[in-house]
C-alpha positions as a Markdown table, in Angstrom:
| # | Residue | x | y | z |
|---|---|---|---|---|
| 1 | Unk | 0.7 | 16.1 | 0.1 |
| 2 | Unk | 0.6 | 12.6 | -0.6 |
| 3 | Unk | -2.6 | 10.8 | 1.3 |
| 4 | Unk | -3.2 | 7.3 | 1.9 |
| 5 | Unk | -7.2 | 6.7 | 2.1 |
| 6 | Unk | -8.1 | 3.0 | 2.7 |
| 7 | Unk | -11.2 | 1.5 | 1.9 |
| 8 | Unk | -10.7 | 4.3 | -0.9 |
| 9 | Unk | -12.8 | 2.0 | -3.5 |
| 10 | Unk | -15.6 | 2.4 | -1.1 |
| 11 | Unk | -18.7 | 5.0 | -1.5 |
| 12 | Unk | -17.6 | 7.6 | 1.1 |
| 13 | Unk | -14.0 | 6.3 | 0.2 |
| 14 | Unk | -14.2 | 7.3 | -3.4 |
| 15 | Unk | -15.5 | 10.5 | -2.9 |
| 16 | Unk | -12.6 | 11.9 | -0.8 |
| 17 | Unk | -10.5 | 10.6 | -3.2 |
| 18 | Unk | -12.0 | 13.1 | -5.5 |
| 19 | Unk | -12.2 | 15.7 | -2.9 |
| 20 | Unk | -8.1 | 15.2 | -2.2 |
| 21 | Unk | -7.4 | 15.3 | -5.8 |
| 22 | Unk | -9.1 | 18.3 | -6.4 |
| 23 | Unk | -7.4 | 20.2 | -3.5 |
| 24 | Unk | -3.8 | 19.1 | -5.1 |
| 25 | Unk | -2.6 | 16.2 | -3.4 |
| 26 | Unk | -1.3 | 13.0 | -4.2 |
| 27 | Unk | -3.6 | 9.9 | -3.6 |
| 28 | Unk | -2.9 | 6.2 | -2.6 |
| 29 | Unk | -6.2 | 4.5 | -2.6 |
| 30 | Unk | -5.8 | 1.0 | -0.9 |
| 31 | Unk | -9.4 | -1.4 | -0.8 |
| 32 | Unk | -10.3 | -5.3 | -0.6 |
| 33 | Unk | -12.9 | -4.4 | -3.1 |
| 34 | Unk | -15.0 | -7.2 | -0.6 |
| 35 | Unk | -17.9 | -3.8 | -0.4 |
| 36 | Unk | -15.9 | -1.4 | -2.4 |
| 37 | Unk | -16.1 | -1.5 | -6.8 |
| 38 | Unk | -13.1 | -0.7 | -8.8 |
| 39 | Unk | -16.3 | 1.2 | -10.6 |
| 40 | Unk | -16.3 | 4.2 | -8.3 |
| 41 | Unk | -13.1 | 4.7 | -9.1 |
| 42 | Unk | -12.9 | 4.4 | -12.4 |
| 43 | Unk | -13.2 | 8.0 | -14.0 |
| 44 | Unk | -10.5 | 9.4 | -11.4 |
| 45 | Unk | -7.8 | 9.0 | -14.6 |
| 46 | Unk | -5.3 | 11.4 | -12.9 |
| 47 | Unk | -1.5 | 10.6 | -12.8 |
| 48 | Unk | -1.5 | 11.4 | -9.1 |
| 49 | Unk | -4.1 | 8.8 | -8.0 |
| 50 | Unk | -2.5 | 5.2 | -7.4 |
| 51 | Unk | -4.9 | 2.3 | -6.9 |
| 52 | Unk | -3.7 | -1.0 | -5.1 |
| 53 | Unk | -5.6 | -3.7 | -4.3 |
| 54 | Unk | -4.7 | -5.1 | -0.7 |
| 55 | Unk | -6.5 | -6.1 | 2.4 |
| 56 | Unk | -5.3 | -4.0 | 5.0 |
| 57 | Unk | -6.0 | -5.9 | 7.7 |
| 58 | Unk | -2.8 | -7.7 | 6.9 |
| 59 | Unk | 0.6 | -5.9 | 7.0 |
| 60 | Unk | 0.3 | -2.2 | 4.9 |
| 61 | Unk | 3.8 | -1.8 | 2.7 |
| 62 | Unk | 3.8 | 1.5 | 0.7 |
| 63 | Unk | 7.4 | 2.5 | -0.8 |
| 64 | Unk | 7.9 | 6.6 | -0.2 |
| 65 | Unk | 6.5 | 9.5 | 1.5 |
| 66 | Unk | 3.1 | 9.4 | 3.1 |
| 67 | Unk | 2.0 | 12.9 | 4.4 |
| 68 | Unk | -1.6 | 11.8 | 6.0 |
| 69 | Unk | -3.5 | 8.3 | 6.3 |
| 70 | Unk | -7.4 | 8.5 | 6.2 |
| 71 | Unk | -8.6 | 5.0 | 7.9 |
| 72 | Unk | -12.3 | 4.5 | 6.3 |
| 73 | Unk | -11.7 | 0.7 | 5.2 |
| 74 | Unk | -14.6 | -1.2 | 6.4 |
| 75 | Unk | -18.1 | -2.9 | 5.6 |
| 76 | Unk | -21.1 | -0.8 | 7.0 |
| 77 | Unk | -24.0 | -1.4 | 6.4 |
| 78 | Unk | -26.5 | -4.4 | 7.7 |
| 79 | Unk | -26.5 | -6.7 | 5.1 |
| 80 | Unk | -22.2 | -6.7 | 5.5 |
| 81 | Unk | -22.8 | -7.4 | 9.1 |
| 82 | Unk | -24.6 | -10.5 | 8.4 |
| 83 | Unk | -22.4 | -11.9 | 5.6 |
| 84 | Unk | -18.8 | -10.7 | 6.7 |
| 85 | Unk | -18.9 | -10.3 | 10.9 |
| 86 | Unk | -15.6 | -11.7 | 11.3 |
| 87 | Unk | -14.0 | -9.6 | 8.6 |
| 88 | Unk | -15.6 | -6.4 | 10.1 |
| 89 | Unk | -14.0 | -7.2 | 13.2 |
| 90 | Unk | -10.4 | -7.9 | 11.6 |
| 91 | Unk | -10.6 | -4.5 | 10.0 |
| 92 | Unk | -11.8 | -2.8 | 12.6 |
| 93 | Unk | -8.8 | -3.9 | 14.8 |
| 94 | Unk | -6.3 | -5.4 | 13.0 |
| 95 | Unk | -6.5 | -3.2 | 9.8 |
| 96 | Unk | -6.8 | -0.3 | 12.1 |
| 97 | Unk | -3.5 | -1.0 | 13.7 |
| 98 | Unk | -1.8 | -1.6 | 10.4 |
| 99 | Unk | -3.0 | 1.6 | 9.6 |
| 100 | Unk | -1.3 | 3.4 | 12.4 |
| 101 | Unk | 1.6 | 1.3 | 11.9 |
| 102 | Unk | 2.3 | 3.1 | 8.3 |
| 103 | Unk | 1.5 | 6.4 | 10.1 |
| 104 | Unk | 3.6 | 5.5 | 12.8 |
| 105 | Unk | 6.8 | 4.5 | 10.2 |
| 106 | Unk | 6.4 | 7.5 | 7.9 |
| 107 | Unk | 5.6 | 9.9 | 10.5 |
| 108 | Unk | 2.9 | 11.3 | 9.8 |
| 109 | Unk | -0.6 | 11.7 | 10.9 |
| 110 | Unk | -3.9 | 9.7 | 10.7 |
| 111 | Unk | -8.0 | 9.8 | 10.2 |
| 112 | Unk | -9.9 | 7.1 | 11.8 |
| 113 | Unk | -13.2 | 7.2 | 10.6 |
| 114 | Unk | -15.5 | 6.2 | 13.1 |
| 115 | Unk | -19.3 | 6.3 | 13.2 |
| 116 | Unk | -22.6 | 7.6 | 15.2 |
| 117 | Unk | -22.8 | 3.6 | 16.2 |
| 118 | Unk | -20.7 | 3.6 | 19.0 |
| 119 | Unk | -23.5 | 5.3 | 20.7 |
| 120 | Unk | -25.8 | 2.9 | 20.0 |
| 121 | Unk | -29.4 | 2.4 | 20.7 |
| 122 | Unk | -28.9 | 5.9 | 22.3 |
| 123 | Unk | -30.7 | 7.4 | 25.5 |
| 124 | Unk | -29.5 | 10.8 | 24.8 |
| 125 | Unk | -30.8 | 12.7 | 22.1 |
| 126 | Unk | -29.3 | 14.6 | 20.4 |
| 127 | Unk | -26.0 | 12.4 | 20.6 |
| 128 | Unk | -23.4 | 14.5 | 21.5 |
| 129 | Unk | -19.5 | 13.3 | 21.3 |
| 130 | Unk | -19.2 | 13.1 | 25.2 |
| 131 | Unk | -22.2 | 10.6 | 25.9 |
| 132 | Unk | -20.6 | 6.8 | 25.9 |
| 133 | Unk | -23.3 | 5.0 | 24.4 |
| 134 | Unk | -25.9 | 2.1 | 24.9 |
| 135 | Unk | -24.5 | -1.0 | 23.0 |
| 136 | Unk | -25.4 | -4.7 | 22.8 |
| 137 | Unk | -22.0 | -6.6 | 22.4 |
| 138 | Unk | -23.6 | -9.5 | 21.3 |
| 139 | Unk | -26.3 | -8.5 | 18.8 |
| 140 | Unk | -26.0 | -8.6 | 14.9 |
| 141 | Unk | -24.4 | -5.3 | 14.8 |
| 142 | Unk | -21.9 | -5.8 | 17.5 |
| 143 | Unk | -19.2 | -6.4 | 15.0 |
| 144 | Unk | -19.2 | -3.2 | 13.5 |
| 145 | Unk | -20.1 | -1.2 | 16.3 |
| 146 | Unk | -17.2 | -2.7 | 18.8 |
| 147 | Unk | -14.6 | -2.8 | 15.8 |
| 148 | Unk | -15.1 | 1.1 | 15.9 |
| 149 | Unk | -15.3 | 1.7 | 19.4 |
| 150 | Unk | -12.3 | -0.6 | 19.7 |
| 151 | Unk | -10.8 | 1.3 | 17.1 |
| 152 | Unk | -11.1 | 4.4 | 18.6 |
| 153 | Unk | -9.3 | 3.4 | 21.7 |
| 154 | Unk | -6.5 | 2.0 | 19.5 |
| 155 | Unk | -6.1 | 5.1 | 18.1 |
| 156 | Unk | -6.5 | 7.7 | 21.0 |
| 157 | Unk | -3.4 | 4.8 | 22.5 |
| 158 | Unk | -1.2 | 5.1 | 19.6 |
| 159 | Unk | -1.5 | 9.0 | 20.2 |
| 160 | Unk | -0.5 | 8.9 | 24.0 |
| 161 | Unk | 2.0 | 6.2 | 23.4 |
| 162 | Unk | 3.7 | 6.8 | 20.2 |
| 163 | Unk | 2.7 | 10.9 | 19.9 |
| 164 | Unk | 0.9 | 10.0 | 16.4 |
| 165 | Unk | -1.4 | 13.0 | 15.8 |
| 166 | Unk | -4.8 | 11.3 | 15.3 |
| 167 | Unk | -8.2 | 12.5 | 14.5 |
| 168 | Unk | -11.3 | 10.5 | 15.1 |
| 169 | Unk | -14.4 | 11.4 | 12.9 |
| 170 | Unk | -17.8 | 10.0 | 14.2 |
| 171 | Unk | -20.1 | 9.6 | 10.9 |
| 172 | Unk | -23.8 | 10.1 | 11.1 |
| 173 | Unk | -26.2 | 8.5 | 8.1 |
| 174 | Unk | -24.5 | 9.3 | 5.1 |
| 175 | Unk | -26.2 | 9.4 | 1.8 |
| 176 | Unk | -25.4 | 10.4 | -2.0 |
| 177 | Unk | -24.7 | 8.9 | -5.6 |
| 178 | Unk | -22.1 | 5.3 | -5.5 |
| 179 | Unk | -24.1 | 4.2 | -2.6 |
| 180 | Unk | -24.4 | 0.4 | -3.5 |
| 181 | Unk | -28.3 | -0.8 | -4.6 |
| 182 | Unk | -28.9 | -3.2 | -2.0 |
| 183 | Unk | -26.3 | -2.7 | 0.4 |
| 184 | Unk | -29.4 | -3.0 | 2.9 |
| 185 | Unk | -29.5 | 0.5 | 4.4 |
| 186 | Unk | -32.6 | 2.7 | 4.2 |
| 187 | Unk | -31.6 | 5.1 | 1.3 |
| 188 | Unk | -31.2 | 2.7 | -0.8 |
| 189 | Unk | -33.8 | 0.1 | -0.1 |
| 190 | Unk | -36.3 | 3.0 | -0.5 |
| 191 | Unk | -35.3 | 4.5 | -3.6 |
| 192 | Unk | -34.5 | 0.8 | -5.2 |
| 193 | Unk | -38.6 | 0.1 | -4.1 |
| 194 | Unk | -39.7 | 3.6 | -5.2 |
| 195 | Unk | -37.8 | 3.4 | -9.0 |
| 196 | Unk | -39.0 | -0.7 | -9.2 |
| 197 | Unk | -42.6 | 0.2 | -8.8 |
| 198 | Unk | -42.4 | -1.8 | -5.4 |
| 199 | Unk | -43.8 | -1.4 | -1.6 |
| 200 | Unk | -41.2 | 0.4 | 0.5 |
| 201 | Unk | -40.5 | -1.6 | 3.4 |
| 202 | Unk | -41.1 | 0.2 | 7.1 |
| 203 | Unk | -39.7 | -2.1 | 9.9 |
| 204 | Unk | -41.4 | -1.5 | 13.1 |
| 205 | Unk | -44.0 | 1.2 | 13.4 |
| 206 | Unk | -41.5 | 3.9 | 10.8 |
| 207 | Unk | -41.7 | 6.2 | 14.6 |
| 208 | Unk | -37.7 | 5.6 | 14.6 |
| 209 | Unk | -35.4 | 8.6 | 13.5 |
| 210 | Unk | -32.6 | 9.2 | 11.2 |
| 211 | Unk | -30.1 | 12.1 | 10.2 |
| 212 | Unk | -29.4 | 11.9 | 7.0 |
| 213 | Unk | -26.0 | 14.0 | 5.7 |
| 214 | Unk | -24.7 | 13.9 | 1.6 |
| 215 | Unk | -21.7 | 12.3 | 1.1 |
| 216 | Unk | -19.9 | 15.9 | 0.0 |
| 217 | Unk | -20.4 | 17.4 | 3.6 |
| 218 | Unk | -19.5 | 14.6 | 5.5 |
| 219 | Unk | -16.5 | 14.4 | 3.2 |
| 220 | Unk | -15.6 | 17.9 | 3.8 |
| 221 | Unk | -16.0 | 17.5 | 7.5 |
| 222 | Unk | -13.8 | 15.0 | 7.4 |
| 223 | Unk | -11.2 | 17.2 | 5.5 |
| 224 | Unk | -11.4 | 20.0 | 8.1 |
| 225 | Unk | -11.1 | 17.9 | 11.1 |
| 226 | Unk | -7.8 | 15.9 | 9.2 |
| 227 | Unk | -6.3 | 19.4 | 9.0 |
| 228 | Unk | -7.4 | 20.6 | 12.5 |
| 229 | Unk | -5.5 | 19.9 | 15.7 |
| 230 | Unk | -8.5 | 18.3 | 17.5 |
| 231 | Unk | -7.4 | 15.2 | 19.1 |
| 232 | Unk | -10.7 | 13.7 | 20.2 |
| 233 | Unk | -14.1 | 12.6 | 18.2 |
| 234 | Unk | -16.1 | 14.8 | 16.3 |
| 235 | Unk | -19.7 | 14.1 | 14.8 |
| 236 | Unk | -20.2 | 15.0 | 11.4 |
| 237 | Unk | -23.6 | 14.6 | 10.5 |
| 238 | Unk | -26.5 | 16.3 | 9.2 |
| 239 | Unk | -28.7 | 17.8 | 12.6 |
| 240 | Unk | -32.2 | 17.2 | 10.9 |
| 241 | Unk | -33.6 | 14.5 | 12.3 |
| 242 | Unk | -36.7 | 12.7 | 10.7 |
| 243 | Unk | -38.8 | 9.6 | 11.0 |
| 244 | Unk | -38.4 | 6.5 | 8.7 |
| 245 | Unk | -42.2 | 7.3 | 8.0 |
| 246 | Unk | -41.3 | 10.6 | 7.2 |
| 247 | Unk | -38.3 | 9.3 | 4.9 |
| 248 | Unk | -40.6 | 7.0 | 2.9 |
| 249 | Unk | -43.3 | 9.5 | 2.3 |
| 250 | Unk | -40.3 | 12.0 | 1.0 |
| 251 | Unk | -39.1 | 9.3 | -1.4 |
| 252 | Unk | -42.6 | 8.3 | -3.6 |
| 253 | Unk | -42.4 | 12.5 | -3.4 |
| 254 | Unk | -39.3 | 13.3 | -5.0 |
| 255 | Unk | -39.7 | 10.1 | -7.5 |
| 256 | Unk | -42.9 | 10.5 | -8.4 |
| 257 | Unk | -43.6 | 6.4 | -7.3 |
| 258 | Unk | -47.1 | 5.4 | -6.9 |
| 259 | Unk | -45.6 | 2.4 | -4.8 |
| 260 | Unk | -47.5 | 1.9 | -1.1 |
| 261 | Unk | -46.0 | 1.8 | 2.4 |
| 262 | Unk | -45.7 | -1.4 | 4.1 |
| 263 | Unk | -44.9 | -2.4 | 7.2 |
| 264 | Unk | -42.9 | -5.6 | 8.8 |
| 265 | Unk | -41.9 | -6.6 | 11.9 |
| 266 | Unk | -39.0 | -5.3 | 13.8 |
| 267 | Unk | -36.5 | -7.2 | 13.5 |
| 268 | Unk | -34.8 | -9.3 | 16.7 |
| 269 | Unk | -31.9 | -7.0 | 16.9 |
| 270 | Unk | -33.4 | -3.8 | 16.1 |
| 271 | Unk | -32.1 | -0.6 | 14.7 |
| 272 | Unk | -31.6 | 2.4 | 17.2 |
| 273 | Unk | -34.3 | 3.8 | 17.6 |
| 274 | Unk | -33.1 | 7.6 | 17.4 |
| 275 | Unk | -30.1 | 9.2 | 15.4 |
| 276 | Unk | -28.9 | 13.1 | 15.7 |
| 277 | Unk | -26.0 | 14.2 | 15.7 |
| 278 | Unk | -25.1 | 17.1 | 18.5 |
| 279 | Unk | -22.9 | 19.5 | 15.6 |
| 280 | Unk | -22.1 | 21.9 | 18.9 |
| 281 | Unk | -17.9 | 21.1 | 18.5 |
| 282 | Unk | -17.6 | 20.4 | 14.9 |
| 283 | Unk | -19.4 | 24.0 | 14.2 |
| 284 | Unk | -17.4 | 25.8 | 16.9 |
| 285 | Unk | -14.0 | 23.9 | 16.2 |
| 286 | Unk | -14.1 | 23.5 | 12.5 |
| 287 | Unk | -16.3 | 25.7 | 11.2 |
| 288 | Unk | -18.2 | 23.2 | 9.8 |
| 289 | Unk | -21.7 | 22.0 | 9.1 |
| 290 | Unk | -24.0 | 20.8 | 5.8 |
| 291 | Unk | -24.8 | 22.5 | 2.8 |
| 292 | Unk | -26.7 | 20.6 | 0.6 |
| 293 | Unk | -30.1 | 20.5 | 1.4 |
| 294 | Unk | -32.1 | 17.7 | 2.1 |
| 295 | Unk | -34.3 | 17.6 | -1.1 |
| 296 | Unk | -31.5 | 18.6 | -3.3 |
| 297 | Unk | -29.2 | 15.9 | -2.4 |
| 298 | Unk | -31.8 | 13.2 | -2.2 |
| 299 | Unk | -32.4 | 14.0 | -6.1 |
| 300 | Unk | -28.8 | 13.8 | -7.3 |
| 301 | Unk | -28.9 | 10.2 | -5.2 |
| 302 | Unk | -32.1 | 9.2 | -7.1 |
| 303 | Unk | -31.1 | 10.3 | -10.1 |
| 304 | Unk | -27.7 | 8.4 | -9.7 |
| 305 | Unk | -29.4 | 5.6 | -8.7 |
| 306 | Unk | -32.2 | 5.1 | -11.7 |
| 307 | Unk | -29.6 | 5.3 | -13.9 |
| 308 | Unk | -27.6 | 2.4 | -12.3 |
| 309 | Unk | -31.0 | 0.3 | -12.4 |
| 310 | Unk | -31.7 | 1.4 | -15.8 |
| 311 | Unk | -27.7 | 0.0 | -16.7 |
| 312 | Unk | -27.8 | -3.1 | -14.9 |
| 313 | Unk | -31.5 | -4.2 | -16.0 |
| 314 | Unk | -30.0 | -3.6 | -20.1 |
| 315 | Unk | -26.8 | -5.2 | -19.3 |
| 316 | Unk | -29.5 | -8.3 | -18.0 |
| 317 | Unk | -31.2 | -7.9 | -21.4 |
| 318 | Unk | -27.8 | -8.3 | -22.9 |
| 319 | Unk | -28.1 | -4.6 | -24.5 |
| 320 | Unk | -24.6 | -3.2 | -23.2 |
């Protein structure tokens, strides 16, 4: 088939990509590169894999066929949400409507990848795909966490109005090698301290939870569903939950850091406080759920990551 995956230049992005290509298929990858590098990209040399450089919250032209869309263009982490709210929210809406307008003319179906914040600063735990959330509208995450519940209903009314058949994946905390270095989540912040010899940074008292899932699973998860008939969400996401305390000790573990644990202050507009993903449908309707063990894909992320930092401190030396 030929597949259109926007936002393909991104982490998550890049690695279906891969995962597309090696099932056979054709690949458009279409990114802004505003959070995306043309560097995750680069080795997929492969006369099926297009690359075009557009920002797909304005008007999506593609000449030919498409067989399936994959909607994962957009910034998403904390530190995007602070420099590019307003972008986030164009993308979110606008670039997820241009999306299902080039599924919508080439007839063919469409991925919206959605994410374990629509639920919020949740009350439920663990989350599961029919609780509707508990989310501030106005706080500093608002514009990422209302572009994708926005998104969702765009795309669950594009599929009653126009018959489009659409799949909505909810991510949970995913982690793996292409991850940017200071893209301000907690994966990277912690290994960046651990490698750099410096204190990893606990806001609040560390007592809040996190499911963390590597990037292959989530990416097969979102395969399966793509090819399933399921109309409405499904969480992917790794079930075992563990504290940001918890998190930080593993890290100075598994790379050997002799760096402390510090703690700051919460910030105003606070992280959720819990995050687990209720795997009940994606397990009984897909036959899905991870593979990669914790400990196993927290080393190929480290690893991927010290030799990044290893790179960019030579190429600051001016030695490559």
């Amino acid at each position: 088939m030929r597949c259109v995956v926007t936002g393909g230049a991104g982490f998550v992005g890049s690695h279906l990509c891969e995962r597309l290509l090696a099932d056979g298929h054709e690949v458009v990858a279409i990114d802004n590169l505003i959070t995306g590098s043309v560097a995750n990209i680069a080795h997929l040399r492969d006369p099926r894999f297009d690359f075009f450089h557009h920002d797909v919250s304005k008007f999506i032209y593609l000449a030919g066929a498409v067989d399936f869309v994959f909607h994962l263009a957009s910034p998403a982490s904390p530190v995007d949400y602070l420099e590019y709210p307003i972008q986030t929210l164009k993308v979110g809406s606008l670039g997820t409507h241009n999306a299902l307008g080039l599924a919508k003319e080439k007839g063919c179906g469409l991925l919206f990848a959605s994410t374990s914040e629509v639920y919020g600063d949740p009350l439920v735990n663990p989350q599961p795909e029919t609780y509707h959330g508990n989310v501030s509208t106005t706080g500093l995450r608002g514009c990422y966490d209302e572009a994708k519940r926005f998104g969702e209903a765009l795309v669950m009314a594009y599929q009653r109005q126009h018959g489009i058949p659409t799949r909505i994946i909810r991510i949970f905390n995913t982690y793996g090698p292409r991850m940017r270095l200071r893209d301000g989540r907690v994966v990277p912040n912690f290994i960046c301290q651990a490698v750099n010899g410096e204190d990893l940074t606990i806001y609040g008292d560390g007592q809040q939870t996190r499911s963390f899932c590597y990037v292959d699973d989530t990416v097969d998860g979102m395969v399966r569903l793509a090819w399933s008939q399921e109309a409405l969400p499904v969480n992917i996401g790794n079930p075992d939950e563990r504290t940001i305390r918890q998190f930080a000790e593993d890290i100075l573990r598994l790379t050997g850091s002799r760096s402390q644990i510090v703690y700051q202050p919460m910030p105003t507009d606070n992280d959720p406080q819990q995050r687990r993903p209720d795997i009940t449908k994606a397990r009984t309707l897909l036959g899905w759920e991870p593979r990669v063990p914790f400990e196993e894909g927290m080393v190929r992320t480290i690893d991927d990551m010290r030799r990044r930092l290893r790179d960019e401190a030579a190429a600051g030396k001016g030695l490559s």
